[in-house]
SEMARVEX-921367 format. One record per residue (C-alpha): residue number from 1; residue in one letter; chain; x, y, z. Coordinates in steps of 0.001 Angstrom, whole numbers. Example, Ala and Ser with C-alpha at 12.3 -4.5 7.8 and 13.67 -1.06 7.14 Angstrom:
<sites>
@k->1, r->A, c->A, u->12300, v->-4500, w->7800
@k->2, r->S, c->A, u->13670, v->-1060, w->7140
</sites>
This chain:
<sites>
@k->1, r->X, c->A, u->-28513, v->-46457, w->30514
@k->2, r->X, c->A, u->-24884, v->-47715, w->30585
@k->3, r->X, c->A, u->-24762, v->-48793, w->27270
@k->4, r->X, c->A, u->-26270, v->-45279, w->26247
@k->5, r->X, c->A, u->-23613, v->-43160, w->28208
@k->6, r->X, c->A, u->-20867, v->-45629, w->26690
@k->7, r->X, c->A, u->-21726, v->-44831, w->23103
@k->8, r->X, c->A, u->-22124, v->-41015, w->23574
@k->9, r->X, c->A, u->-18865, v->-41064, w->24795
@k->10, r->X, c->A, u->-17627, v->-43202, w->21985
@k->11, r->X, c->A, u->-19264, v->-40302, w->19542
@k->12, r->X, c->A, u->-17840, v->-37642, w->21345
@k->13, r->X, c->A, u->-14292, v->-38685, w->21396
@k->14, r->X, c->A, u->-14448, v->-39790, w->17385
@k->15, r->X, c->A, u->-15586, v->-36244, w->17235
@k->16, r->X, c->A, u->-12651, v->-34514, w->18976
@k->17, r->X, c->A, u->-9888, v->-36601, w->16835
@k->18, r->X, c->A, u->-11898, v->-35789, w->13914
@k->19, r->X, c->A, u->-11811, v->-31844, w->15177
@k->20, r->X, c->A, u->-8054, v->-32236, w->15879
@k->21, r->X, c->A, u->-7444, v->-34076, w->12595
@k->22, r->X, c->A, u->-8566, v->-31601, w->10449
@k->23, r->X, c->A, u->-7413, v->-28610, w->12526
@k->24, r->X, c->A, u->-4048, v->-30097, w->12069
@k->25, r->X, c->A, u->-4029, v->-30381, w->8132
@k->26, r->X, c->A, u->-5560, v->-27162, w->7828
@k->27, r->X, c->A, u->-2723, v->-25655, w->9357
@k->28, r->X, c->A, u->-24, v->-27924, w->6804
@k->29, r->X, c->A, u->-1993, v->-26614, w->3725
@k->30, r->X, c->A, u->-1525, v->-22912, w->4862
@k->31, r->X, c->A, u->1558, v->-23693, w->5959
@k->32, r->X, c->A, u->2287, v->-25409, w->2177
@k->33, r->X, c->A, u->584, v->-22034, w->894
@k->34, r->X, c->A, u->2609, v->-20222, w->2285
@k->35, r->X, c->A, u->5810, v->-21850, w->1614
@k->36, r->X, c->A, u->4399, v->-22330, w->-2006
@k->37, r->X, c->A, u->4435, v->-18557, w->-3152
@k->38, r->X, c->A, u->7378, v->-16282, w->-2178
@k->39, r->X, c->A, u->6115, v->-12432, w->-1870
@k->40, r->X, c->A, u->8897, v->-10339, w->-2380
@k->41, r->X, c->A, u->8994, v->-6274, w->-2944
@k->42, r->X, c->A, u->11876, v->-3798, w->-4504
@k->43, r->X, c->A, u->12198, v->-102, w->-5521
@k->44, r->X, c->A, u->13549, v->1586, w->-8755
@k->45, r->X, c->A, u->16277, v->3349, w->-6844
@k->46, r->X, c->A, u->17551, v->3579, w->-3306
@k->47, r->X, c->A, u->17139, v->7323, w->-2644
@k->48, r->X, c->A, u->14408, v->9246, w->-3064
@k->49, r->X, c->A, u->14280, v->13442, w->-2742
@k->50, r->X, c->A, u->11220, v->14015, w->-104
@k->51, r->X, c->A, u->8486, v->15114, w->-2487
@k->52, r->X, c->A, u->9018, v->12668, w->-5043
@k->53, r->X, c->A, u->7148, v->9626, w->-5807
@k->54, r->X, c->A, u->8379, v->6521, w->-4619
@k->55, r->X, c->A, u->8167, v->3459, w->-6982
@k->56, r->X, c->A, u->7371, v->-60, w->-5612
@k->57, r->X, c->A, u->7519, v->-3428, w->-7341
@k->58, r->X, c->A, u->5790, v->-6153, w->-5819
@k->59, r->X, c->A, u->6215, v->-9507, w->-6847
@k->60, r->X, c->A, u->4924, v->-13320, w->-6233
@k->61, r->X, c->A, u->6462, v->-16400, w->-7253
@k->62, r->X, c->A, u->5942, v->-19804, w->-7160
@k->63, r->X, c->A, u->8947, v->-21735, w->-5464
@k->64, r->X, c->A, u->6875, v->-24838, w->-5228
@k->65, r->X, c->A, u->6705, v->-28075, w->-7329
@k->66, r->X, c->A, u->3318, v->-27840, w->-8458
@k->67, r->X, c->A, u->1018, v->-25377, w->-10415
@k->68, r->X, c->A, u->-665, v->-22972, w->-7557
@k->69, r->X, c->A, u->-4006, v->-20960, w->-7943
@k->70, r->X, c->A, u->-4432, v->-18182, w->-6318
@k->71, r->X, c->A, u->-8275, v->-16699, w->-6802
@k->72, r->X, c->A, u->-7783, v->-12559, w->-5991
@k->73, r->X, c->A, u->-6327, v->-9696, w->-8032
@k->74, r->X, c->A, u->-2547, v->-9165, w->-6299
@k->75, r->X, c->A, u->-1433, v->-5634, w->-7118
@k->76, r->X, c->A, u->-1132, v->-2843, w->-4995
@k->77, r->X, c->A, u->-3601, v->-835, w->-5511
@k->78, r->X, c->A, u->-6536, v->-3072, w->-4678
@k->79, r->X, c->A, u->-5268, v->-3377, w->-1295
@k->80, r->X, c->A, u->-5068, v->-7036, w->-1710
@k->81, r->X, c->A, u->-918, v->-6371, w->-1331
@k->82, r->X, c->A, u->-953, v->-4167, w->1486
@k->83, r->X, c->A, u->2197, v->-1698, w->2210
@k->84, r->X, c->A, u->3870, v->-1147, w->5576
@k->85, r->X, c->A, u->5883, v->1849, w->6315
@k->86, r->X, c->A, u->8278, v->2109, w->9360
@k->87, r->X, c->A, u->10316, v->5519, w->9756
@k->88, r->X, c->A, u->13374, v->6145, w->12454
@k->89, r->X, c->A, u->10363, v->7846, w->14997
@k->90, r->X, c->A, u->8025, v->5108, w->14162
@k->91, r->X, c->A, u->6905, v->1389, w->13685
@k->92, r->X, c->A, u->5202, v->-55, w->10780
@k->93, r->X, c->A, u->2089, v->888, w->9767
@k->94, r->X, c->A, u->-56, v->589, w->7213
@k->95, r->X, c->A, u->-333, v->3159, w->4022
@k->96, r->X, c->A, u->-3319, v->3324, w->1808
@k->97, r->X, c->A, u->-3366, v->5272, w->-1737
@k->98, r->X, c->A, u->-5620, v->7487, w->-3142
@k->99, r->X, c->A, u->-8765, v->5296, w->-4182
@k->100, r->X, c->A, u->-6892, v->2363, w->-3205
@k->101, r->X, c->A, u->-8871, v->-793, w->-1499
@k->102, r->X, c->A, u->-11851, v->-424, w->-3569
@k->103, r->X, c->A, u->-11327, v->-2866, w->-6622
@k->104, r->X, c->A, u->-13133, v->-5904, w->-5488
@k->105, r->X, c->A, u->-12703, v->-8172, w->-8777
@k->106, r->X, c->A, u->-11891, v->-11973, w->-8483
@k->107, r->X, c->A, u->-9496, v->-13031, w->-10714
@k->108, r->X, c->A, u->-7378, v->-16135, w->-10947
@k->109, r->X, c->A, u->-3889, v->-16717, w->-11689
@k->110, r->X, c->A, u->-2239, v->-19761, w->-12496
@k->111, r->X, c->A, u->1577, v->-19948, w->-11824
@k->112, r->X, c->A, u->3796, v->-22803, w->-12708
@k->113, r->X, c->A, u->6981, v->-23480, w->-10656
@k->114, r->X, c->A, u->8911, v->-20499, w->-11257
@k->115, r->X, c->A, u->6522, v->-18523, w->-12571
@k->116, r->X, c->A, u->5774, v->-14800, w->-11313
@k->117, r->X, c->A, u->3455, v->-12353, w->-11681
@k->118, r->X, c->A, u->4302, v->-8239, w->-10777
@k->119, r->X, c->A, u->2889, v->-5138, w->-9765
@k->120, r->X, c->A, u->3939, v->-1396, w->-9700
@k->121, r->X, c->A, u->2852, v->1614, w->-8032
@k->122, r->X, c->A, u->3882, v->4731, w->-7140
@k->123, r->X, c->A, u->3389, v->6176, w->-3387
@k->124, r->X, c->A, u->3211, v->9412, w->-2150
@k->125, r->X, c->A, u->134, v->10939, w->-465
@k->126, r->X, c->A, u->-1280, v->8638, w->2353
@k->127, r->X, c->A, u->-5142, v->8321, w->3476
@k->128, r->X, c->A, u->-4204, v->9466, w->6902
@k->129, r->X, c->A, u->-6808, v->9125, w->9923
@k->130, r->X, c->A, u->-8610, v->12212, w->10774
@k->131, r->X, c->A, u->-7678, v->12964, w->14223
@k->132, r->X, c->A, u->-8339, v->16506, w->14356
@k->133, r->X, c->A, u->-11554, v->16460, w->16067
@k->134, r->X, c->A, u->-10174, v->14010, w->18712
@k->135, r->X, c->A, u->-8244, v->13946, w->22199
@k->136, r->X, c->A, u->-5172, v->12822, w->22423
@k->137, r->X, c->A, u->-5937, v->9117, w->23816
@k->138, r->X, c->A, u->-8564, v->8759, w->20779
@k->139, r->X, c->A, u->-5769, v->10251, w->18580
@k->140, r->X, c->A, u->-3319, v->7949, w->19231
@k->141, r->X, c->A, u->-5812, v->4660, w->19082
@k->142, r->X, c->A, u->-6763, v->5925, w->15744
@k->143, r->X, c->A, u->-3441, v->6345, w->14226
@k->144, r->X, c->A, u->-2363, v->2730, w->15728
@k->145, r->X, c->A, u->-1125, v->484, w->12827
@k->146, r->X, c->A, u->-1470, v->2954, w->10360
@k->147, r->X, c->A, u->1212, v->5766, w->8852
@k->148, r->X, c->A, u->-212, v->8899, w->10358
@k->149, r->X, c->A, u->575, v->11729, w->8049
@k->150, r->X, c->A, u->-1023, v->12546, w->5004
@k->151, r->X, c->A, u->2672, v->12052, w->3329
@k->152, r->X, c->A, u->4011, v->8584, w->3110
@k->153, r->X, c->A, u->7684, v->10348, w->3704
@k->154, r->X, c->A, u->7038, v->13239, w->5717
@k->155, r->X, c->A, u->10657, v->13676, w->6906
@k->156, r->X, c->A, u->14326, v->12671, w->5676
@k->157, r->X, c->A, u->15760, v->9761, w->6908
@k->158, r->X, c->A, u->15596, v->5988, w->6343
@k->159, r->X, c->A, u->12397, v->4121, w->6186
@k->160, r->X, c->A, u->11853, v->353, w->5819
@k->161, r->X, c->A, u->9044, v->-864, w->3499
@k->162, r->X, c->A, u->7776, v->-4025, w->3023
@k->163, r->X, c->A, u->4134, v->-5839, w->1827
@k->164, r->X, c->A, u->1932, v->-8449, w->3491
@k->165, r->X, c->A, u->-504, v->-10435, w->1669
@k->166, r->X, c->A, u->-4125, v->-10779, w->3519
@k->167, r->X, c->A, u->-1544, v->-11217, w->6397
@k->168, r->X, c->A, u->-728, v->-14639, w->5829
@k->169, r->X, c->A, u->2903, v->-13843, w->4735
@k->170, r->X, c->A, u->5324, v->-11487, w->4226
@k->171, r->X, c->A, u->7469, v->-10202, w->1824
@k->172, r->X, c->A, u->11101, v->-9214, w->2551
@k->173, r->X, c->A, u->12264, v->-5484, w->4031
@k->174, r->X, c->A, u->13296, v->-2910, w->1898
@k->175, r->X, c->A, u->15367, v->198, w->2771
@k->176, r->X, c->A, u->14934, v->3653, w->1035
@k->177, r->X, c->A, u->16421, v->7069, w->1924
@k->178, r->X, c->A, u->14702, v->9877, w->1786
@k->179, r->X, c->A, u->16539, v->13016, w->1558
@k->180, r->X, c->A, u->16373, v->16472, w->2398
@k->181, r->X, c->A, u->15388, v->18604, w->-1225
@k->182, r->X, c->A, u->17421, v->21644, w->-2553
@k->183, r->X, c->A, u->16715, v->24313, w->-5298
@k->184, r->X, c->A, u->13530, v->24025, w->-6850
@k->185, r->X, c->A, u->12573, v->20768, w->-5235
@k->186, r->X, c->A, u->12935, v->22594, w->-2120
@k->187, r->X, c->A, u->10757, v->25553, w->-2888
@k->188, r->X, c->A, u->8163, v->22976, w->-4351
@k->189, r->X, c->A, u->8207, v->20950, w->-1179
@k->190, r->X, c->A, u->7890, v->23729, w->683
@k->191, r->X, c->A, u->4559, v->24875, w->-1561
@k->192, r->X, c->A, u->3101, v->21718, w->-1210
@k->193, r->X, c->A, u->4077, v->19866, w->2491
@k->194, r->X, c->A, u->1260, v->21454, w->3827
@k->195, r->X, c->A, u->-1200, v->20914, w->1175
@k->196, r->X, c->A, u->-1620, v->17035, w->880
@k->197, r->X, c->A, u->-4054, v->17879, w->-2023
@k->198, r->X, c->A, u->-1082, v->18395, w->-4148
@k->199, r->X, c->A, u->804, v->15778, w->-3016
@k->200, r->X, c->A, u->-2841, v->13826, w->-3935
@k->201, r->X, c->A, u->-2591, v->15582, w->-7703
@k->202, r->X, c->A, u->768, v->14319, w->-8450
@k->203, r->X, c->A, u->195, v->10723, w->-7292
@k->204, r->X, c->A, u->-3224, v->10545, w->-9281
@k->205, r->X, c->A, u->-2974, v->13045, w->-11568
@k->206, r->X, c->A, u->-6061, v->14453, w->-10968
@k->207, r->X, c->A, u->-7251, v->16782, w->-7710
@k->208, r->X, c->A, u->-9136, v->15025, w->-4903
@k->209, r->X, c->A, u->-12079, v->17689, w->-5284
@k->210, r->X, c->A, u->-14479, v->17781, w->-8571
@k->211, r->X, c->A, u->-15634, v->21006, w->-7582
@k->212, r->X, c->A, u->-14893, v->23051, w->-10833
@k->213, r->X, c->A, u->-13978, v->26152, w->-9134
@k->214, r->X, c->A, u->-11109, v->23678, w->-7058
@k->215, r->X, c->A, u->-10294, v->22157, w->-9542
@k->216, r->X, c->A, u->-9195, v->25563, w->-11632
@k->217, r->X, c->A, u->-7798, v->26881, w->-8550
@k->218, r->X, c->A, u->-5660, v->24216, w->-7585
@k->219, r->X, c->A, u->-4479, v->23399, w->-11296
@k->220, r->X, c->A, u->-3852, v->27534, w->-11308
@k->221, r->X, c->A, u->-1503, v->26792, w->-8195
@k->222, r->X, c->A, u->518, v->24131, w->-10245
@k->223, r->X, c->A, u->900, v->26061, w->-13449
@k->224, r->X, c->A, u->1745, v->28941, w->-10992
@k->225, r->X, c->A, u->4604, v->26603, w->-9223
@k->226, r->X, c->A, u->5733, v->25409, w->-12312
@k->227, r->X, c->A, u->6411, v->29073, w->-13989
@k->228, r->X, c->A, u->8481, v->29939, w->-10833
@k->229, r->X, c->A, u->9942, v->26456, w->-10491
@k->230, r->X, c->A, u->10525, v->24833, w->-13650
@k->231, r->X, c->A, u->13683, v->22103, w->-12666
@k->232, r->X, c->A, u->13708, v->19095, w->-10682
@k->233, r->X, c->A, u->12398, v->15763, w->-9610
@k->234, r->X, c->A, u->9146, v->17086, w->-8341
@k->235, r->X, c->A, u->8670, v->19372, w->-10804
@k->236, r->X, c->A, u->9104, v->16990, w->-13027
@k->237, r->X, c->A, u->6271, v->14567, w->-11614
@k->238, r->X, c->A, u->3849, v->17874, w->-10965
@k->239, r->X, c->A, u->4121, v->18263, w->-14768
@k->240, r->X, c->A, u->3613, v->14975, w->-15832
@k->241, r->X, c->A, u->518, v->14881, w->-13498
@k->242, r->X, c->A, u->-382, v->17817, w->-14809
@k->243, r->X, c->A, u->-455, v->17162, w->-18937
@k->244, r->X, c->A, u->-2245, v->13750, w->-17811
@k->245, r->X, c->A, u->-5273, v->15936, w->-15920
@k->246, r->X, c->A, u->-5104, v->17777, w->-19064
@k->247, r->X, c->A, u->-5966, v->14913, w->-21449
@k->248, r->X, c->A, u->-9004, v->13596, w->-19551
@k->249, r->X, c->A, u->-12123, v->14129, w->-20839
@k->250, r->X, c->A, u->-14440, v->17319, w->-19061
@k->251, r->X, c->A, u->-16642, v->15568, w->-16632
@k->252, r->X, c->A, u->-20701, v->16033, w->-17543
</sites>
């Protein structure tokens, strides 16, 4: 019965150090992961009219000495790089793009040392949590970690932006202003703050309905704007959003 004790003990111990051996490398090779590929974001310009699409660059390099494999698709809009917003009123949360998230496709990339790969999007509208139908308790738990209005930039002022990666590492903070519109980017921000459906139409160029009778009233309201408001920045992008609607095929 000794002898039997002895050697379960003997089994059990050679089966912590075995648990704390590998717990401990795991932890060095995502550490060496990390340290391997440097995630790092910028932005076209520094300033930004509130309105107007805001244009992100993500990149991820390899500062390591070795070739490194990385098995997902890293852009944007898969969600696999995930964008954090944080305002002057509020800390960063988390901003998700029309139809972002949803493409699911393994792909690998092989980057030598100094090698990069880079991604661009454009952010605007922001799949904001319904909290409508909620108290205020259940409102606030919902909106937790997330940007809560249905416009990334919602207000001037300065807002940091930065990206995370499956949260295993960070990229660097960026700083863009966001600034208070005049003449026709003003009347056009005005026409469209409270319809995030617009704001929706010029990030996708298309309307988030398919409803036909929404679809020619809402691109009705654009041509409308346009007529009345023909000159800047967001009449600019409402245009181009518009002429690309224009050129896709009828739906059947």
């Amino acid at each position: 019965m000794y002898k039997r004790k002895k050697s379960n003990l003997f089994w059990l111990l050679a089966f912590v150090i075995s648990l704390g051996w590998f717990a401990d490398n795991y932890a060095q090779n995502k550490t060496g992961q990390e340290k391997l590929l440097k995630l790092t974001v910028a932005s076209s310009q520094g300033s930004y009219v509130m309105g107007e699409l805001v244009e992100l660059t993500a990149s991820v390099k390899n500062i390591g000495k070795n070739k490194a494999v990385i098995n997902k698709l890293l852009t944007i809009e898969s969600g696999n790089l995930q964008i954090f917003i944080a305002g002057d009123d509020r800390e960063f949360g988390s901003y998700l793009g029309p139809g972002w998230g949803i493409d699911e496709r393994m792909i690998q990339y092989t980057l030598n040392p100094g090698e990069s790969i880079s991604d661009s999007d454009k952010i605007l509208w922001n799949f904001a949590p319904a909290v409508t139908h909620l108290n205020a308790r259940a409102a606030k738990q919902a909106q937790k970690g997330r940007v809560p209005t249905s416009y990334a930039f919602d207000k001037p002022g300065l807002y940091r932006i930065k990206l995370r990666d499956d949260k295993t590492f960070e990229s660097n903070e960026i700083i863009v202003v966001i600034e208070e519109p005049t003449g026709d980017d003003l009347q056009i921000w005005q026409a469209i703050k409270d319809r995030p459906d617009l704001g929706f139409f010029i990030q996708k160029g298309s309307p988030q309905s398919y409803d036909p009778a929404e679809m020619t009233r809402v691109k009705k309201g654009i041509e409308s704007l346009l007529e009345q408001h023909p000159n800047g920045k967001i009449s600019n992008a409402l245009r181009e959003s518009l002429v690309s609607f224009s050129k896709k095929p009828p739906l059947r």
